[in-house]
Structures are given as structure tokens and as C-alpha cells.
N, CA and C atoms as a LAMMPS dump frame, in Angstrom:
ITEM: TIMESTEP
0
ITEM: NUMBER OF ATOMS
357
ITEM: BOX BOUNDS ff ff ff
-5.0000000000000000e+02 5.0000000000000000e+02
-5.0000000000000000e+02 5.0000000000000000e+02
-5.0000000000000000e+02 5.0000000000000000e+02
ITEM: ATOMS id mol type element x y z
1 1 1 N 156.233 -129.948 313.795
2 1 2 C 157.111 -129.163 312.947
3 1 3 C 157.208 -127.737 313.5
4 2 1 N 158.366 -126.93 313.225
5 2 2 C 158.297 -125.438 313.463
6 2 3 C 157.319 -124.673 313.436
7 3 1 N 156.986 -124.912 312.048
8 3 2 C 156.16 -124 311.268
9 3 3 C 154.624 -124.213 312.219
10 4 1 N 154.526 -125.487 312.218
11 4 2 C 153.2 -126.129 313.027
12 4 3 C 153.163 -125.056 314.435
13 5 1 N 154.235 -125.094 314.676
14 5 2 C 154.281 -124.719 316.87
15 5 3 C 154.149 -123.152 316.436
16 6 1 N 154.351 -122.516 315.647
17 6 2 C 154.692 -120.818 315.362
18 6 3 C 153.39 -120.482 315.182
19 7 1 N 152.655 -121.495 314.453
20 7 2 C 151.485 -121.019 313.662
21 7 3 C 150.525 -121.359 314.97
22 8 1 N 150.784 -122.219 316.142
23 8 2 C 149.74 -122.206 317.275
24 8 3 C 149.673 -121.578 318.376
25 9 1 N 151.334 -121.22 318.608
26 9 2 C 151.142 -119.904 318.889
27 9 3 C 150.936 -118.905 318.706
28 10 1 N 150.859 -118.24 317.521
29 10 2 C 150.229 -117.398 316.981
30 10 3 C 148.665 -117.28 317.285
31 11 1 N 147.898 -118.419 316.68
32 11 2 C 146.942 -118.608 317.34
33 11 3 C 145.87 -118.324 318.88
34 12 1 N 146.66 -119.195 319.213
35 12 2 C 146.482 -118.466 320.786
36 12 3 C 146.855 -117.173 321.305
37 13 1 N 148.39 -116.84 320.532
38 13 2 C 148 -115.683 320.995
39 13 3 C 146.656 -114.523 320.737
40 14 1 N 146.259 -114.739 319.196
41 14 2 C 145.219 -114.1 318.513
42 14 3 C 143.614 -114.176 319.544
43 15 1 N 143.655 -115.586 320.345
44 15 2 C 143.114 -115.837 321.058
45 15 3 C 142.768 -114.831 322.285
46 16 1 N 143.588 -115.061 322.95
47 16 2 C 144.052 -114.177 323.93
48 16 3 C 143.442 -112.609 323.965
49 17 1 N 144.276 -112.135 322.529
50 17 2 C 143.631 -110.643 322.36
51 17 3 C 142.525 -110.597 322.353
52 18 1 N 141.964 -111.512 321.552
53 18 2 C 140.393 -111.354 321.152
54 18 3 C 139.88 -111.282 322.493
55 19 1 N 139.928 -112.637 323.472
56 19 2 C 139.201 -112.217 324.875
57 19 3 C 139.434 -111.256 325.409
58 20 1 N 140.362 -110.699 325.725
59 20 2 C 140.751 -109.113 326.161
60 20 3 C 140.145 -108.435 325.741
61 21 1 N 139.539 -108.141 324.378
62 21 2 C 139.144 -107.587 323.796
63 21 3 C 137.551 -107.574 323.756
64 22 1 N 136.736 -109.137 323.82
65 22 2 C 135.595 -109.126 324.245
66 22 3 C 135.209 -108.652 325.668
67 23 1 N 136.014 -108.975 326.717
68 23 2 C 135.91 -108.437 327.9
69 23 3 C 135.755 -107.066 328.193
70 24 1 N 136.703 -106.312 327.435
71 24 2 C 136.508 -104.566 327.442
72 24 3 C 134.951 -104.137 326.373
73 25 1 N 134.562 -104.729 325.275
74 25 2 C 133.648 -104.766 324.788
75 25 3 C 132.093 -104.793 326.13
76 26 1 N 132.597 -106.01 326.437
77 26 2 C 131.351 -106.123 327.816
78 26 3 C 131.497 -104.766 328.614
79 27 1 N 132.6 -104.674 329.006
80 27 2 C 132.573 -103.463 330.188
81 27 3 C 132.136 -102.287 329.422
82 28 1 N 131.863 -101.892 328.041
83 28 2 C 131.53 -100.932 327.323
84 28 3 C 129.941 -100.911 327.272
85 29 1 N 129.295 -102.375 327.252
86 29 2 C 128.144 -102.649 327.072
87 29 3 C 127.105 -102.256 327.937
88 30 1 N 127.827 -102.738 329.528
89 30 2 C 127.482 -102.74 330.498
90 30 3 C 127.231 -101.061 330.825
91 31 1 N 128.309 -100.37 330.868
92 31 2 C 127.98 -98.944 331.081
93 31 3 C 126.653 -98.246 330.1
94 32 1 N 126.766 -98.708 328.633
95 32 2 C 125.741 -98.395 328.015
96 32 3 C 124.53 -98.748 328.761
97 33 1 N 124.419 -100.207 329.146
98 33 2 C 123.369 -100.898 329.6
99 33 3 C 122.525 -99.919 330.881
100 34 1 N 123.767 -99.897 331.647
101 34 2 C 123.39 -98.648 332.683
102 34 3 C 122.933 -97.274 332.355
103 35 1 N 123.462 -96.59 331.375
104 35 2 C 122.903 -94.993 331.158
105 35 3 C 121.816 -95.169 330.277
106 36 1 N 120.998 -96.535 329.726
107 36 2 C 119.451 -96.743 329.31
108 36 3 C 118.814 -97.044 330.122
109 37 1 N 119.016 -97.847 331.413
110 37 2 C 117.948 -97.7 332.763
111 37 3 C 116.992 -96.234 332.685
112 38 1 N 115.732 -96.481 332.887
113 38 2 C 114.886 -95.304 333.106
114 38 3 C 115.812 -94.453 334.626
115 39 1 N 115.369 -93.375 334.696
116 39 2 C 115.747 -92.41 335.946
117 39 3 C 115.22 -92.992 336.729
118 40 1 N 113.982 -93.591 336.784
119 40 2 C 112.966 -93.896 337.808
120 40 3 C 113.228 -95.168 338.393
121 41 1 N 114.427 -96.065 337.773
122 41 2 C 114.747 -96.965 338.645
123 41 3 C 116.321 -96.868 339.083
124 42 1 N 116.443 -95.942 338.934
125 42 2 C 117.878 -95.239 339.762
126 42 3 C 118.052 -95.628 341.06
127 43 1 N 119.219 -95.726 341.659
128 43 2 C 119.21 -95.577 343.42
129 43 3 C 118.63 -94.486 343.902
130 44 1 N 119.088 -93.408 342.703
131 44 2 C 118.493 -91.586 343.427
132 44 3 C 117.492 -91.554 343.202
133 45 1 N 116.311 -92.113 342.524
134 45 2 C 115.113 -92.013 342.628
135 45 3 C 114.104 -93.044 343.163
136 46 1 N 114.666 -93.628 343.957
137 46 2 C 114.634 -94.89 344.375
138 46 3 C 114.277 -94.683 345.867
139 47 1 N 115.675 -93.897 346.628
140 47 2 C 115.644 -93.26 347.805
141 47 3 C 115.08 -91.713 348.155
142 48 1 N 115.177 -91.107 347.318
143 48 2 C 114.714 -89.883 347.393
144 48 3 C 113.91 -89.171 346.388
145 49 1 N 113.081 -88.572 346.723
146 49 2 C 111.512 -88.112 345.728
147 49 3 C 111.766 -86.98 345.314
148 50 1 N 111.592 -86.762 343.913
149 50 2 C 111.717 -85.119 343.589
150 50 3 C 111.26 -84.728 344.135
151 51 1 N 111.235 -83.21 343.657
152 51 2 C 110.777 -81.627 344.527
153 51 3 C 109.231 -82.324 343.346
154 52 1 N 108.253 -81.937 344.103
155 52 2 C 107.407 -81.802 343.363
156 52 3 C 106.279 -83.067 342.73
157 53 1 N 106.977 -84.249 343.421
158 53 2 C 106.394 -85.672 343.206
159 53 3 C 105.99 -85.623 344.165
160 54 1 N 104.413 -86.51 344.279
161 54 2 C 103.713 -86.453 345.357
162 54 3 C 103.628 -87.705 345.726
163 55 1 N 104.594 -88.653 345.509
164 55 2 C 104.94 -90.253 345.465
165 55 3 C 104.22 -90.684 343.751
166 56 1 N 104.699 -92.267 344.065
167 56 2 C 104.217 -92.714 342.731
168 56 3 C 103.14 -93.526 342.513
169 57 1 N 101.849 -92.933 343.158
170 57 2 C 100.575 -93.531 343.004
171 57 3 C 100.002 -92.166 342.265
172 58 1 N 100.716 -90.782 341.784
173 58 2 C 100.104 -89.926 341.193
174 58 3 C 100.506 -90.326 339.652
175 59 1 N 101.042 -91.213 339.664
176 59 2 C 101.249 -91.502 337.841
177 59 3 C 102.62 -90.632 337.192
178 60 1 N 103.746 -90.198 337.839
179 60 2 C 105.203 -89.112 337.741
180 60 3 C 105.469 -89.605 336.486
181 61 1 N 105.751 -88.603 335.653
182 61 2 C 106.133 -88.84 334.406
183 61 3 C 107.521 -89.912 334.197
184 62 1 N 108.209 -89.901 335.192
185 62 2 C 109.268 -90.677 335.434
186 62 3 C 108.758 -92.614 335.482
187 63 1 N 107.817 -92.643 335.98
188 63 2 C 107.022 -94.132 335.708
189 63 3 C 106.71 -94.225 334.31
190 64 1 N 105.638 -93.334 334.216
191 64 2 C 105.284 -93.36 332.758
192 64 3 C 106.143 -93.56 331.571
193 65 1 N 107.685 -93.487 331.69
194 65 2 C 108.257 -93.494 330.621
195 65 3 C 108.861 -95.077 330.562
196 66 1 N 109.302 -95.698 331.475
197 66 2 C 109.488 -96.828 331.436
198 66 3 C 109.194 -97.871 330.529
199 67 1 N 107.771 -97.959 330.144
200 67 2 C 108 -98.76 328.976
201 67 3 C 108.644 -98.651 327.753
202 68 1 N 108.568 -97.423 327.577
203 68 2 C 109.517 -97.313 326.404
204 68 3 C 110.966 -97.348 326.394
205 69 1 N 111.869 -97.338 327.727
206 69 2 C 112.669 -97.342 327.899
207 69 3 C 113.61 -98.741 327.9
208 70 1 N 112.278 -99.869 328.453
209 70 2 C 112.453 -100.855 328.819
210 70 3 C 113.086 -102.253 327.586
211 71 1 N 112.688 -101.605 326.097
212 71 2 C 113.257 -102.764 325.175
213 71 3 C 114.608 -102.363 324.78
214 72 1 N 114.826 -100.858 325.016
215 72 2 C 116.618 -100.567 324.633
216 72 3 C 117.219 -101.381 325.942
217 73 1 N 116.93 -101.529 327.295
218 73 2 C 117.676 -101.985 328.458
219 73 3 C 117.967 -103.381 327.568
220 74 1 N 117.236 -103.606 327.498
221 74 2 C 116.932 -105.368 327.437
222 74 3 C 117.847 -106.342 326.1
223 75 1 N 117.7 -105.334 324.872
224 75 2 C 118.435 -105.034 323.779
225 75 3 C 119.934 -105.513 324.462
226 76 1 N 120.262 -104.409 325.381
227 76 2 C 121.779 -104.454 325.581
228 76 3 C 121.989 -105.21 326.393
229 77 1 N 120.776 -106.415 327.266
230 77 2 C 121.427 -106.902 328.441
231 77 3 C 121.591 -108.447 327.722
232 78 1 N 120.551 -108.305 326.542
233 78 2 C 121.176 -109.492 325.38
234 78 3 C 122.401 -109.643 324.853
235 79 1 N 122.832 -108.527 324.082
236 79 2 C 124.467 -108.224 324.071
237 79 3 C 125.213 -108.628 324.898
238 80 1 N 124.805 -108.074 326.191
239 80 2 C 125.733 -108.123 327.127
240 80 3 C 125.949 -109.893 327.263
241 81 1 N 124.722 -110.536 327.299
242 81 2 C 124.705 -112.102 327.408
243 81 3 C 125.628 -112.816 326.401
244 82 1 N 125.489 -112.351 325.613
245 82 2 C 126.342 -113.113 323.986
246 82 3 C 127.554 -113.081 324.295
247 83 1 N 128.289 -111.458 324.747
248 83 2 C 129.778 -110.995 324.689
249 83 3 C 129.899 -112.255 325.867
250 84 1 N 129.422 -112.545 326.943
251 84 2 C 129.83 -113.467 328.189
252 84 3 C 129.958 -114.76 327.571
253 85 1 N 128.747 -115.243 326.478
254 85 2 C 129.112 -116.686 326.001
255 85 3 C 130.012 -116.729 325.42
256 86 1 N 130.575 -115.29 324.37
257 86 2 C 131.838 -115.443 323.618
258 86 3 C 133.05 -115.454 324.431
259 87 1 N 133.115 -114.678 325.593
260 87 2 C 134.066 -114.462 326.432
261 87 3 C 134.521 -115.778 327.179
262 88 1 N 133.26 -116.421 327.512
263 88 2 C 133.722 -117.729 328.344
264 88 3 C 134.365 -119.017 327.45
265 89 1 N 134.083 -118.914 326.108
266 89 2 C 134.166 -119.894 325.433
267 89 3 C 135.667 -119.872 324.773
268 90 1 N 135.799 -118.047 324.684
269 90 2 C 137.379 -118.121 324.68
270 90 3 C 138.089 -118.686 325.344
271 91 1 N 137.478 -118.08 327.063
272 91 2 C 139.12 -118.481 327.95
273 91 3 C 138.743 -119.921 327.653
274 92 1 N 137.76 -120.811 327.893
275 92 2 C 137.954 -122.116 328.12
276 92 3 C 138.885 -122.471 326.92
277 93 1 N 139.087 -122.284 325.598
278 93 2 C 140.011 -122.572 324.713
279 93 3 C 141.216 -122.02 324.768
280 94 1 N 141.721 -120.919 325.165
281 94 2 C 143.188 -120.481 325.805
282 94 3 C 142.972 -121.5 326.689
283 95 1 N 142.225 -121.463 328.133
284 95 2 C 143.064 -122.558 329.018
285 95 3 C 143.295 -124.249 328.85
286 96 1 N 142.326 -124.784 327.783
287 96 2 C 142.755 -126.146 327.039
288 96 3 C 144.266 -126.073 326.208
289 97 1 N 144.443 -125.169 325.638
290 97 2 C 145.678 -124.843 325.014
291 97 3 C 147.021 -125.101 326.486
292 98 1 N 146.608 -124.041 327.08
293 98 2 C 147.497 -123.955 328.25
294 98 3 C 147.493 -125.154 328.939
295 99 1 N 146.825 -125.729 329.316
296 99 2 C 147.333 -127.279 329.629
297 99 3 C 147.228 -128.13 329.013
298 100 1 N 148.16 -128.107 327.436
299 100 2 C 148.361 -129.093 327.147
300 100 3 C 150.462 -129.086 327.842
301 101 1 N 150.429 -127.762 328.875
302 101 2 C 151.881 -127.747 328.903
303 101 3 C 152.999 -127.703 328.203
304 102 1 N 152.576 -127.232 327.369
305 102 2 C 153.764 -126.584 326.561
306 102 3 C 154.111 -125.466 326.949
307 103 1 N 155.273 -124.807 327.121
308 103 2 C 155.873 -123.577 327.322
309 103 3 C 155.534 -122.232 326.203
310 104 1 N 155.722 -122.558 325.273
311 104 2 C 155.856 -121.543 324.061
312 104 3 C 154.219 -121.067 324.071
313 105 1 N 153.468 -122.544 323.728
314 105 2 C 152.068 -121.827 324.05
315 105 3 C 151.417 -121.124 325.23
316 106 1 N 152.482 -121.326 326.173
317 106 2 C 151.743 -120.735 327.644
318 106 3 C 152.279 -119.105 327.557
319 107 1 N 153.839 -118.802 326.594
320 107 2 C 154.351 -117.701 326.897
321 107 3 C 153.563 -117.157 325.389
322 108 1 N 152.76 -117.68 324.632
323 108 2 C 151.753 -117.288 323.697
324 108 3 C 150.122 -116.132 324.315
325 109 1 N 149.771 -117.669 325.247
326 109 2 C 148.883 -116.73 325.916
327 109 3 C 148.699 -116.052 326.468
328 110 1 N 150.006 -115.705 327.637
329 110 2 C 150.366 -114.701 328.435
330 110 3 C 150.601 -113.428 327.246
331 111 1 N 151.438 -113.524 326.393
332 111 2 C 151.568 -112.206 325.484
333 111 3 C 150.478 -112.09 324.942
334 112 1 N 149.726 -112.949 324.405
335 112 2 C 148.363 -112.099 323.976
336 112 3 C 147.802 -112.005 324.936
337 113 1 N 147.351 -112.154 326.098
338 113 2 C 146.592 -111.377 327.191
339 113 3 C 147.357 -110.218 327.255
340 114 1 N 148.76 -109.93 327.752
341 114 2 C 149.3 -108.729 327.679
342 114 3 C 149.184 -107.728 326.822
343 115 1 N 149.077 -108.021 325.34
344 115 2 C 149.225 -106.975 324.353
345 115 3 C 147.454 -106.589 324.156
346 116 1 N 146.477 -107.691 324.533
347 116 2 C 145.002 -107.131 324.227
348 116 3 C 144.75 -106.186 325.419
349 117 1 N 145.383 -107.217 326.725
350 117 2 C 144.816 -105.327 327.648
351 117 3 C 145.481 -104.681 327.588
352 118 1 N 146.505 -104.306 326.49
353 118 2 C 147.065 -103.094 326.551
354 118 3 C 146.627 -102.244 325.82
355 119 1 N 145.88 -102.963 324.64
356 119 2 C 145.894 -101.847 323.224
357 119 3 C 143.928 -101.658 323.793
């Protein structure tokens, strides 16, 4: 029926946004994920030693903080895991939609991919 095909495209498109939308969520996560890394496992502290560190067998306050640093990383790299199961589980349902070959639903998912990475 009409009403049936309007209402599944609709759908999918709603689809669509949403993954767009979990995807930019991840890329939000991820940067968070990154600016909770301790300093001390930086590339820059990684390759090059402060002024004033005498290496890290003197105990640098920069080691020392790590554990506490270490359950916010971890926190967000869980997040980060979930947004990927939600993310993957979308597209796989947009792309079952999309090949069932229908047109309307394919120009469904294309506009909601378009309008979620836009907004």
C-alpha cells in the first residue's frame, strides 16, 4: 500500500540519520577518549623527556598519576565500543533495506545519510 512504502521510507530514512549521527557521536568520543590519556603516555612524552626528569626509574609525577587516570580512559573506550555495535548494526539494517531493491527506499537512505551528515 502507499501508506505502507511512505511509512518505510520514512523509516529508513530515520535510520540513516541516526547512523550519521552515531558515527559523529563516536568521533566526539574518541577525541574525548584522547584528551583523558595520561601526558605520560603521549607521543611527546614518549619521545622526549622533560626539562628536569631524570628518566622514569625516578618515580616522575607524570607515571604516578596514571592510575587514576586510567578508569576515565577506559570508561570512554567502553562507550566508544557500544556507539560501534550501535553503528554497525545500523548500517547492516539500512543496507538489508537497500537490497531489497527498491528505488524509493534506496533514494530514502541516501537522503537520510545526506540530511544526518549535514545537520
Amino acid at each position: 500500500s502507499p501508506a505502507g512504502m511512505v511509512l518505510s521510507v520514512l523509516v529508513i530514512l530515520l535510520l540513516s540519520v541516526l547512523y550519521e549521527a552515531v558515527k559523529m557521536g563516536k568521533a566526539v568520543l574518541l577525541r574525548r577518549a584522547l584528551l583523558a590519556l595520561p601526558r605520560s603516555l603521549s607521543q611527546e612524552a614518549l619521545t622526549e623527556p622533560q626539562e628536569g626528569d631524570g628518566g622514569p626509574a625516578q618515580g616522575s609525577p607524570s607515571l604516578m598519576a596514571f592510575p587514576t587516570s586510567f578508569p576515565r580512559w577506559f570508561w570512554f573506550h567502553v562507550g566508544q565500543t557500544l556507539f560501534h555495535v550501535v553503528q554497525v548494526v545500523l548500517a547492516y539494517m539500512v543496507m538489508l533495506a537497500v537490497m531489497s531493491y527498491n528505488a524509493w527506499i534506496f533514494l530514502g537512505a541516501i537522503a537520510g545519510s545526506t540530511l544526518g551528515y549535514f545537520l
